[in-house]
SEDRENSE-365165 format. One record per residue: x, y, z of N, C-alpha, C, O in turn. Coordinates in Angstrom, 2 decimals. Layout:
N
ATOM, n.px, n.py, n.pz, ca.px, ca.py, ca.pz, c.px, c.py, c.pz, o.px, o.py, o.pz
ATOM, X, Y, Z, X, Y, Z, X, Y, Z, X, Y, Z
...
***
This chain:
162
ATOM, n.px, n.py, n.pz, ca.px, ca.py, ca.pz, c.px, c.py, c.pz, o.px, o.py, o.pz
ATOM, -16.65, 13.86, -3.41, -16.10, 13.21, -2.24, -15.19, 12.07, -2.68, -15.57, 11.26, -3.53
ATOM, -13.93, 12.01, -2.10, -12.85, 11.41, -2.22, -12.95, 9.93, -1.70, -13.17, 9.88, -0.49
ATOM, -12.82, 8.58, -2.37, -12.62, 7.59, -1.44, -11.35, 7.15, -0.61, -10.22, 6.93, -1.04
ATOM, -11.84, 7.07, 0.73, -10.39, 6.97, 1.41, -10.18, 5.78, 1.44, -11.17, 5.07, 1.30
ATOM, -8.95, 5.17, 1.62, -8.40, 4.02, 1.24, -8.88, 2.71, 2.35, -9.00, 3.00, 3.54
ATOM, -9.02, 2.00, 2.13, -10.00, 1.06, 2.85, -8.53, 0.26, 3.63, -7.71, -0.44, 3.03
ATOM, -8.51, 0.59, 5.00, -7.22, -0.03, 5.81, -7.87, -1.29, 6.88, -8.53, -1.56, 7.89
ATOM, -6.96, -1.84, 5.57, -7.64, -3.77, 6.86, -6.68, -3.88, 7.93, -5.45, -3.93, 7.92
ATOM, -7.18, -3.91, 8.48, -6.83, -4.49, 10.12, -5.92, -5.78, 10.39, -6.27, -6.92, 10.08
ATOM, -4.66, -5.45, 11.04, -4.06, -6.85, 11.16, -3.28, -6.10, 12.37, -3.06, -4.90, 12.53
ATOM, -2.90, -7.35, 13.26, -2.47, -7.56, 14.72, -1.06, -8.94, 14.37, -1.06, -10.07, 13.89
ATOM, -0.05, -8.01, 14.93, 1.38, -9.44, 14.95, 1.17, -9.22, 16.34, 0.47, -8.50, 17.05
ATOM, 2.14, -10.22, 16.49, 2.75, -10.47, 17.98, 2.68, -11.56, 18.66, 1.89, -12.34, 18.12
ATOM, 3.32, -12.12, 19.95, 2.82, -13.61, 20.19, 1.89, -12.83, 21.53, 2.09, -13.56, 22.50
ATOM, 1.24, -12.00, 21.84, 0.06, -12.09, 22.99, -1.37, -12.74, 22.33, -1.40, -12.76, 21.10
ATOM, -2.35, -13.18, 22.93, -3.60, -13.91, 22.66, -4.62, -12.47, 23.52, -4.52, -11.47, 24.24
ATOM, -5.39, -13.21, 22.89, -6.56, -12.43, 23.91, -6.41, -12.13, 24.97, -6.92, -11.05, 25.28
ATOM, -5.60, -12.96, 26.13, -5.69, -13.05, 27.81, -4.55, -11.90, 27.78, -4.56, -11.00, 28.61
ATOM, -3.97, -11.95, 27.20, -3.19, -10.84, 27.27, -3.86, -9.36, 27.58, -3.48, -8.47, 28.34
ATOM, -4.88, -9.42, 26.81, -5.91, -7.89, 26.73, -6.57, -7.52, 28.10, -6.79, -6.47, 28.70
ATOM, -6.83, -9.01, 28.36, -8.00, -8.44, 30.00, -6.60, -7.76, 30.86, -5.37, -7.78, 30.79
ATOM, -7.71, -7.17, 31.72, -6.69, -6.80, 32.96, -6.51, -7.77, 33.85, -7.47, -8.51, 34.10
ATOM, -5.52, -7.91, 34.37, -5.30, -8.36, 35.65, -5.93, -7.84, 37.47, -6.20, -8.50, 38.48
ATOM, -5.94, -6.47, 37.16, -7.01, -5.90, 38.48, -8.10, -4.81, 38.34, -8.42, -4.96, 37.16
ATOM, -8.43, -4.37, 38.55, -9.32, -3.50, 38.33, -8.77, -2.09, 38.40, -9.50, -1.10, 38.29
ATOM, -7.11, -2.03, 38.64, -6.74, -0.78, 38.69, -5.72, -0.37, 37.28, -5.17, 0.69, 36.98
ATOM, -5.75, -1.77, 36.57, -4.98, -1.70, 35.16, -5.78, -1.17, 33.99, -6.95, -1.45, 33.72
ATOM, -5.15, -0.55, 33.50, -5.86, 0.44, 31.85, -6.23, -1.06, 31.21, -5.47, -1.98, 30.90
ATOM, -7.60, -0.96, 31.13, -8.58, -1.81, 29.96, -7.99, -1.75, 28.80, -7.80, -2.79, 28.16
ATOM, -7.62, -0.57, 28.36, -6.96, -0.39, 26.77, -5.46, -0.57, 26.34, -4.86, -0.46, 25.27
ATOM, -5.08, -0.91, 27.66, -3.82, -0.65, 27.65, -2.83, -2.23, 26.38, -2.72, -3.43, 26.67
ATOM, -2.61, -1.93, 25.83, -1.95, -3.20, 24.70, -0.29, -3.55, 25.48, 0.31, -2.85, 26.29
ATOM, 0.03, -4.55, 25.03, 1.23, -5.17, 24.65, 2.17, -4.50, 24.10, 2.07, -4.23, 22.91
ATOM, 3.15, -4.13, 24.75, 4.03, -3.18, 24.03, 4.79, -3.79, 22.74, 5.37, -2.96, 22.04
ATOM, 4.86, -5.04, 22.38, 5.33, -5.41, 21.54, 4.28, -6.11, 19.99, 4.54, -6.72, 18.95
ATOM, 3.17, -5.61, 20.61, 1.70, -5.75, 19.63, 1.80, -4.78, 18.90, 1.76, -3.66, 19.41
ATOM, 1.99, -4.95, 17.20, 1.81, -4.36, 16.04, 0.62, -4.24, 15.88, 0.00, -5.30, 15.98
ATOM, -0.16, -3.05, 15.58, -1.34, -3.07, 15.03, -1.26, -2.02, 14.05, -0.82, -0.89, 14.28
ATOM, -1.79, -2.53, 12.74, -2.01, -1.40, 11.31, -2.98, -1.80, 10.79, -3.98, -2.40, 11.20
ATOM, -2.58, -1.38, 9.69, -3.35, -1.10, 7.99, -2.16, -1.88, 7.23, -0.99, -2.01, 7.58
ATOM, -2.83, -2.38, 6.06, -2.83, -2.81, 4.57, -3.47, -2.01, 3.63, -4.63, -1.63, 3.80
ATOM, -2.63, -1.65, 2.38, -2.80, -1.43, 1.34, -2.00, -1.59, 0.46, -0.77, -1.55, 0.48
ATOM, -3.34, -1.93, -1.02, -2.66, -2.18, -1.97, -2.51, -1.49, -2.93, -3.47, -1.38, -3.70
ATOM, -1.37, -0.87, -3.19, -0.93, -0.06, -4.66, -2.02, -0.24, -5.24, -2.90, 0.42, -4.69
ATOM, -2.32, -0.72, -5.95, -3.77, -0.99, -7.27, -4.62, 0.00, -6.45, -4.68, 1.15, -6.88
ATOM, -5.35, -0.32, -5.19, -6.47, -0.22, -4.68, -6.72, 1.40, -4.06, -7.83, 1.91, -3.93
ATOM, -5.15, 2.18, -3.65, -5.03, 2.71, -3.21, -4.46, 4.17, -3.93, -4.58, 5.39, -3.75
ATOM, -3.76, 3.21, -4.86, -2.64, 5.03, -5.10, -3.73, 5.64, -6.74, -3.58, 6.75, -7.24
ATOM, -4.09, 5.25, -6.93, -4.50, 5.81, -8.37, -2.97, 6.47, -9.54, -2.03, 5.87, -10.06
ATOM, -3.38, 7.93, -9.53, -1.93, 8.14, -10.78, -1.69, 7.17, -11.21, -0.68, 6.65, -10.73
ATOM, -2.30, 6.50, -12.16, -1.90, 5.15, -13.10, -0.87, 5.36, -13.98, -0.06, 4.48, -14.27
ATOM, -0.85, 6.82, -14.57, 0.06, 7.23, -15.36, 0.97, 8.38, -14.75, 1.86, 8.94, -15.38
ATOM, 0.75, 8.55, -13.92, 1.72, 9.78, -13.51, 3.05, 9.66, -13.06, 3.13, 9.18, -11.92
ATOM, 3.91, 9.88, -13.48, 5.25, 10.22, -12.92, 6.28, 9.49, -13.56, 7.23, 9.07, -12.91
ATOM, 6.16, 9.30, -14.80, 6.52, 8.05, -15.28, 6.29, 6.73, -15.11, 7.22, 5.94, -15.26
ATOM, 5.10, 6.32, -14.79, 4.48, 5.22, -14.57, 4.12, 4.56, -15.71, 3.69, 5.34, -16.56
ATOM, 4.13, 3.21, -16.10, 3.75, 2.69, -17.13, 2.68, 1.68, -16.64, 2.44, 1.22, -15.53
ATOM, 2.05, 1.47, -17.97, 0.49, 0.78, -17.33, 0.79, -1.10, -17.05, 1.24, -2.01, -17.75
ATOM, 0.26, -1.01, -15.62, -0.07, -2.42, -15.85, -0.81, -3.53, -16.29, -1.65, -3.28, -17.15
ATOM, -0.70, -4.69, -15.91, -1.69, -5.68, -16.88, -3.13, -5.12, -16.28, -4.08, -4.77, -16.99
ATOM, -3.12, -5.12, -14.62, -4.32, -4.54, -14.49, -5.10, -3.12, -14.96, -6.32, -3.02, -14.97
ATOM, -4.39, -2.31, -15.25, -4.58, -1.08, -15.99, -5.14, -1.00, -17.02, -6.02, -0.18, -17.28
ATOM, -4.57, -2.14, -18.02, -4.57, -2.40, -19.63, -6.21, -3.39, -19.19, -7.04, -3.24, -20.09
ATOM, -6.51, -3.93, -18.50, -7.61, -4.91, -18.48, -8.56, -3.68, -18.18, -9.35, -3.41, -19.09
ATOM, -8.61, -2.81, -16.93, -9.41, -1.80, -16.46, -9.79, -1.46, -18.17, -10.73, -2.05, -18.69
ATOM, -9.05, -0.58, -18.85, -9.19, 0.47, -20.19, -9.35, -0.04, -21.30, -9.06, 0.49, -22.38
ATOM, -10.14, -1.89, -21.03, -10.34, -2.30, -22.34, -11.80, -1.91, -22.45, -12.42, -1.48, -21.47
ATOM, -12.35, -2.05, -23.61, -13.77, -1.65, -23.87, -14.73, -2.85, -24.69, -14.67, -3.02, -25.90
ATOM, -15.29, -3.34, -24.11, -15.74, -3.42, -22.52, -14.54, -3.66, -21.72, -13.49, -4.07, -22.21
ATOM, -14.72, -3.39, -20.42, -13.72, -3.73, -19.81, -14.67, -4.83, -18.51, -15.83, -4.64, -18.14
ATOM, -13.82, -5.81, -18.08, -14.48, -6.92, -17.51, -14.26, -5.94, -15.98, -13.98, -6.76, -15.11
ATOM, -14.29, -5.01, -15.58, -14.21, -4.23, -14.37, -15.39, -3.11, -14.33, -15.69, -2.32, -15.23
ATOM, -15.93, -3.24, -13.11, -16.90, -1.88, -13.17, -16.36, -0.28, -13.24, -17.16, 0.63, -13.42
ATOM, -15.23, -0.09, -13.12, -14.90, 0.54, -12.80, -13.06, 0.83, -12.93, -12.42, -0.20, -12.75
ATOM, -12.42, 1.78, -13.13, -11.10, 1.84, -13.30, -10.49, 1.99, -12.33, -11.16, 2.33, -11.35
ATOM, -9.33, 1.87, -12.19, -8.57, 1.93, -11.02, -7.60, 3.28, -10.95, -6.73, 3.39, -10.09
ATOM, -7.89, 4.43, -12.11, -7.07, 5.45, -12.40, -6.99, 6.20, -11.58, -6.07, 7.02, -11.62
ATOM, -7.86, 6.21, -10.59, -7.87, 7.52, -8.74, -7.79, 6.77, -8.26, -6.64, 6.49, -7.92
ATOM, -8.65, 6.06, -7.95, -8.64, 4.46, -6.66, -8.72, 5.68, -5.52, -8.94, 6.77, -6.05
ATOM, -8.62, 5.72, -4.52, -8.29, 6.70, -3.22, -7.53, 7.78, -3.58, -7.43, 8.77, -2.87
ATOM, -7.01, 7.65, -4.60, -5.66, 9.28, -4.88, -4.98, 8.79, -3.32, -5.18, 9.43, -2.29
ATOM, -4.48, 8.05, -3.37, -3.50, 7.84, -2.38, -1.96, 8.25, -2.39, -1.14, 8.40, -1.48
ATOM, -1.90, 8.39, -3.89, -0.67, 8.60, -4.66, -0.19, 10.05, -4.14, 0.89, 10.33, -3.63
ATOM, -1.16, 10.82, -4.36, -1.16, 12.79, -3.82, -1.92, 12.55, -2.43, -2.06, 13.72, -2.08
ATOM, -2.32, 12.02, -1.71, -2.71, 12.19, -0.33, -2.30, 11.71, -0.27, -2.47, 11.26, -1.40
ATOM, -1.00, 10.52, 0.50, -0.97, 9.91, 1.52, -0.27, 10.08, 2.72, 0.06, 9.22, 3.54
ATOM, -0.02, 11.76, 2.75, 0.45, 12.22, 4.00, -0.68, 12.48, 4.85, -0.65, 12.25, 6.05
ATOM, -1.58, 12.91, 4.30, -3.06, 13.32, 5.16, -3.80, 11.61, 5.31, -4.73, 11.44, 6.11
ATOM, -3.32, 10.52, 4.52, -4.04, 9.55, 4.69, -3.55, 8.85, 6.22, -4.20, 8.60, 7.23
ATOM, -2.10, 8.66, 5.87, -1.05, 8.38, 7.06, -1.10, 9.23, 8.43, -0.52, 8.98, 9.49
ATOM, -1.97, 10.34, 8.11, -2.17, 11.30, 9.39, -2.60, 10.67, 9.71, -1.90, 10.08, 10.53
ATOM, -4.21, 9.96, 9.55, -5.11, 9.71, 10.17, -5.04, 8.42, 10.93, -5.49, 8.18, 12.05
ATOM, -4.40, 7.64, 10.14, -3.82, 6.36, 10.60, -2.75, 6.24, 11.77, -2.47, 5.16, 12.28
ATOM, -2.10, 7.61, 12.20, -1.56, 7.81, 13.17, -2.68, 8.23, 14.57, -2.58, 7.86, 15.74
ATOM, -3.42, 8.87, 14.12, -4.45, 9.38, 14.80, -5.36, 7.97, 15.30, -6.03, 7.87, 16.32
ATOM, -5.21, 7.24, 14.55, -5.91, 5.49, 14.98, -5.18, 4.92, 15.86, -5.56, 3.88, 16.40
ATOM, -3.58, 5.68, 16.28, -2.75, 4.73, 17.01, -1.87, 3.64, 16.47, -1.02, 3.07, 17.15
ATOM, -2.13, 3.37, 15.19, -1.41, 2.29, 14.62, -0.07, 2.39, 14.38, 0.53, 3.39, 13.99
ATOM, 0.52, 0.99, 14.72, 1.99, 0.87, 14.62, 2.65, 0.24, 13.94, 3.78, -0.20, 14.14
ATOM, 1.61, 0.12, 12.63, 2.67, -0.94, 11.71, 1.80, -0.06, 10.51, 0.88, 0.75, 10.62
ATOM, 2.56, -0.63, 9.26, 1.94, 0.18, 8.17, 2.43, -1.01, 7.03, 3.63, -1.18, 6.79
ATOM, 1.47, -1.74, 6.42, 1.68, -2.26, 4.82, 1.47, -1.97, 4.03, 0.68, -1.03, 3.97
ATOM, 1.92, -2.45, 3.00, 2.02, -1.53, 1.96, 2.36, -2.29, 0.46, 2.79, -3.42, 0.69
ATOM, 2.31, -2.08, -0.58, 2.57, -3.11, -1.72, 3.03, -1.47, -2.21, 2.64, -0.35, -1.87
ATOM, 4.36, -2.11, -3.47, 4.93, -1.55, -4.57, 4.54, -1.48, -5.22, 5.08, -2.45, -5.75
ATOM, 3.65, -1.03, -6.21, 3.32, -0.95, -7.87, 4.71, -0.63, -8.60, 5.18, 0.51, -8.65
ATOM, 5.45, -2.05, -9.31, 6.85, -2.24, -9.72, 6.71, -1.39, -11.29, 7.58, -1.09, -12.10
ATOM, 5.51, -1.20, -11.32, 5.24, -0.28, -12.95, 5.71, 1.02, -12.58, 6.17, 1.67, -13.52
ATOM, 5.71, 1.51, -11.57, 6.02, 2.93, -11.17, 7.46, 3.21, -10.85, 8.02, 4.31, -10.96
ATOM, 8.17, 1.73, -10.29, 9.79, 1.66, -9.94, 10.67, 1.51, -11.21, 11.73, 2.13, -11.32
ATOM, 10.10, 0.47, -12.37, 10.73, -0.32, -13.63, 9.66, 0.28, -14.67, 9.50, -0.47, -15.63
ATOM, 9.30, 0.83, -14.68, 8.02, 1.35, -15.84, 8.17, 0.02, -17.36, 7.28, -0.55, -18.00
ATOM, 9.54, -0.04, -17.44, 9.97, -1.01, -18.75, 9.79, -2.15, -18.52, 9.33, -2.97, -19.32
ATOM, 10.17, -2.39, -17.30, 10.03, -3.92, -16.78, 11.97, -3.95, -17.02, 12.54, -5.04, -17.14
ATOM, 12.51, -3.04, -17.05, 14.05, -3.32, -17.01, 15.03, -3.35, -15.65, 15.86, -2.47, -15.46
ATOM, 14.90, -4.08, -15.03, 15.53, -4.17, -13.41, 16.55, -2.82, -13.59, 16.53, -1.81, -12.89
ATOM, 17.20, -3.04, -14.43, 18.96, -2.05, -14.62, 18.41, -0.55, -14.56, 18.90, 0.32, -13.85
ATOM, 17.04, -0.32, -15.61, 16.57, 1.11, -15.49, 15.22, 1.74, -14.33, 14.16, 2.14, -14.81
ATOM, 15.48, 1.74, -12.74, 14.69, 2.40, -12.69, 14.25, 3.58, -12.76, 15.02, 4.27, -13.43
ATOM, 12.79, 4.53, -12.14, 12.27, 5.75, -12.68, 12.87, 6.11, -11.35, 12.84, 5.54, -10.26
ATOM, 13.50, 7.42, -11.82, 13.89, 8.04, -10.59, 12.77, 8.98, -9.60, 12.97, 9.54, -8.52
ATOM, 11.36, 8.90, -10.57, 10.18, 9.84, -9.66, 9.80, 8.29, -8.98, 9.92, 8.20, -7.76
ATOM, 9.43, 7.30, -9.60, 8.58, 6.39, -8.32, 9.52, 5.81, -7.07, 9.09, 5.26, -6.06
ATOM, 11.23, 6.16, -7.46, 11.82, 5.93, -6.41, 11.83, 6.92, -5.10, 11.74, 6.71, -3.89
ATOM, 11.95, 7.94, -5.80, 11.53, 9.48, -5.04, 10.52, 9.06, -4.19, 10.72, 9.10, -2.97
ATOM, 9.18, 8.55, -4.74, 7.71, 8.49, -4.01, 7.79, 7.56, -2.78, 7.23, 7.59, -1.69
ATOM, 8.60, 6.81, -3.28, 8.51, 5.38, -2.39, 9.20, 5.82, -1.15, 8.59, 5.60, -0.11
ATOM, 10.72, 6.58, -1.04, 11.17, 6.75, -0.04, 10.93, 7.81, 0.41, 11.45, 8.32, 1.41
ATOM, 9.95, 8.34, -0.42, 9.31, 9.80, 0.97, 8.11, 8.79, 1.50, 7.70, 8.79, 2.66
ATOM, 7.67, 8.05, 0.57, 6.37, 7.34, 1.83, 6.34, 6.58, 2.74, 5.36, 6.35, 3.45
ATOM, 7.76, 5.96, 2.88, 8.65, 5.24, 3.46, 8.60, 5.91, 4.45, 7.83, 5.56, 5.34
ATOM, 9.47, 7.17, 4.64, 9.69, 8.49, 5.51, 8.49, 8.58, 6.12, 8.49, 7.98, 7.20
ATOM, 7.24, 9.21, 5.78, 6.40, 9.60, 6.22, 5.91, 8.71, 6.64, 5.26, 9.08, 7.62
ATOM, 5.80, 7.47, 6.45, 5.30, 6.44, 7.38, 5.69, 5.91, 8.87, 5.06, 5.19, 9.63
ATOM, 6.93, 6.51, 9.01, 8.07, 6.27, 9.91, 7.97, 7.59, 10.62, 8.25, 7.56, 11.82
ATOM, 7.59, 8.89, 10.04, 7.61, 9.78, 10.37, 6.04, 9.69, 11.41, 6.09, 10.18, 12.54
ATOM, 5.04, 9.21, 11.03, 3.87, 9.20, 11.51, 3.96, 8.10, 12.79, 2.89, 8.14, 13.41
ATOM, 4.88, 7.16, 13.34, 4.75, 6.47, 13.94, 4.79, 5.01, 14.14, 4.77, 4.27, 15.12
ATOM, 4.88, 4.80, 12.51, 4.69, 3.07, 12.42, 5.85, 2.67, 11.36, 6.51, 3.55, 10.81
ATOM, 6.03, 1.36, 11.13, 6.79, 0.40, 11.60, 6.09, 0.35, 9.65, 5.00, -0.10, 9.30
ATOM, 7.17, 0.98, 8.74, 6.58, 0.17, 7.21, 7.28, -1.17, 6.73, 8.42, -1.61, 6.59
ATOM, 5.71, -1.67, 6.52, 5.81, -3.21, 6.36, 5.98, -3.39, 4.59, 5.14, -2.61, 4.13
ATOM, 6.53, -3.91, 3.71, 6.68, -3.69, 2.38, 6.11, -5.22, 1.91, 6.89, -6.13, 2.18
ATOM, 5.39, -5.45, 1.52, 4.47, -6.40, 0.72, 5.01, -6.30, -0.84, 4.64, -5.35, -1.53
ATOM, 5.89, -7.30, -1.39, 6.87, -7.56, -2.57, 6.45, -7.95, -3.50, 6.88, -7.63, -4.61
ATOM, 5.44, -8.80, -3.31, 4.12, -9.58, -3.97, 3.49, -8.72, -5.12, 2.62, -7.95, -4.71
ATOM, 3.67, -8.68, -6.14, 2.70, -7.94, -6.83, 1.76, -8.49, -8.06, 2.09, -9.42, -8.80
ATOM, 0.88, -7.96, -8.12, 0.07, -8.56, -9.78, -0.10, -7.34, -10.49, -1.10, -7.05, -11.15
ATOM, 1.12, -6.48, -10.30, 1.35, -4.68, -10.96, 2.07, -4.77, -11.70, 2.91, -3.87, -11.78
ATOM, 2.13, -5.88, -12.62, 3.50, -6.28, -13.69, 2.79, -5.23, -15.09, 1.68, -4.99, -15.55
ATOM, 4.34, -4.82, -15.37, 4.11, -3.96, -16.56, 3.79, -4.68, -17.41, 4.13, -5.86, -17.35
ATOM, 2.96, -4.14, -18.59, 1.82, -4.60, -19.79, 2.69, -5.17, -20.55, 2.48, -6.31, -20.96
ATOM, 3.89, -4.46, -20.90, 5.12, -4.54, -21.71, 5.58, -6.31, -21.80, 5.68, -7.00, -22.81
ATOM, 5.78, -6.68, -20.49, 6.64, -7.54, -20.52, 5.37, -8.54, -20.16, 5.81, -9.66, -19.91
ATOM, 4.03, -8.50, -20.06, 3.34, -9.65, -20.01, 2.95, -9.83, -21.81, 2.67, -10.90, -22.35
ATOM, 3.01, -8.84, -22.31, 2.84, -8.73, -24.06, 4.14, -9.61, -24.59, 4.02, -10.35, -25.57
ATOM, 5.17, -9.50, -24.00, 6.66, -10.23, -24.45, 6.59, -11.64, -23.74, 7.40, -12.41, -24.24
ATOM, 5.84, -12.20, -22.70, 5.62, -13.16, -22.68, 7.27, -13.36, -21.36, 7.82, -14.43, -21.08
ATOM, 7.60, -12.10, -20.89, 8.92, -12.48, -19.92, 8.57, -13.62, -18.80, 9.43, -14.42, -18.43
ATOM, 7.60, -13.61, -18.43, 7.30, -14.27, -17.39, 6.95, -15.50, -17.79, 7.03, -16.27, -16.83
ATOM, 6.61, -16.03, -18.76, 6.15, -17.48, -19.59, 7.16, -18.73, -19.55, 7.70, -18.96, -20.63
ATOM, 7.39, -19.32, -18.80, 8.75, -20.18, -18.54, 7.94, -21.34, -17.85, 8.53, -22.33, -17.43
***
């Protein structure tokens, strides 16, 4: 049995609670705010597994997972297989109604080198079909830029040390 990707809950918009009640007894209880975002979060690490696949290069978290001992219970190399499901994952999340979708980059899979000038042309591929299919399913992809998916490479070279 597969773990499915654990989607946290978040609500934009400027309505409050009073917004939710009805006004009479003949208005839909469920009925939302048409301008109320509601999704899922996920994070690359947590979610896509293929640590190495597609030209992916390992990150610092990767390289920490596959040390021995490793200070983690556990590796992050499947995580959910979100990487090969996430059209059936994104089904379901449509099936929840949700209208927003986040999401984080794993930049090891875009820059594998850590070279801005060279990216991989498969994790670019991945990104804008999941892009697609996220858009395709109904919601609104939110891109979370933020990462701690820095290639091993360039935390070993010390690029970031300034």
């Amino acid at each position: 049995m597969r773990a499915i990707p654990a989607f946290v809950l978040f609500c934009l918009g400027g309505a409050g609670a009073a917004v939710l009640a009805p006004q009479n007894a003949a208005e839909d209880l469920y009925k939302l705010p048409a301008k109320l975002m509601i999704g899922a979060g996920l994070s690359s690490s947590q979610s896509e597994g293929a640590w190495d696949t597609d030209g992916k290069s390992e990150s610092v978290l990767d390289h920490l997972a596959h040390l021995k001992p490793s200070p983690f219970p556990a590796t992050i190399d499947v995580a959910a297989d979100h990487y090969h499901r996430y059209k059936e994952d994104l089904g379901l999340a449509k099936q929840m109604k949700f209208t927003s979708h986040r999401f984080s980059i794993s930049w090891c899979r875009i820059f594998p080198e850590g070279n801005f000038s060279k990216p991989n042309p498969e994790g670019v591929k991945f990104y804008n079909a999941y892009i697609d299919e996220v858009k395709k399913n109904g919601m609104e992809p939110m891109v979370r830029t933020k990462s701690f998916r820095r290639v091993i490479q360039e935390a070993e070279e010390g690029i970031y040390d300034t």
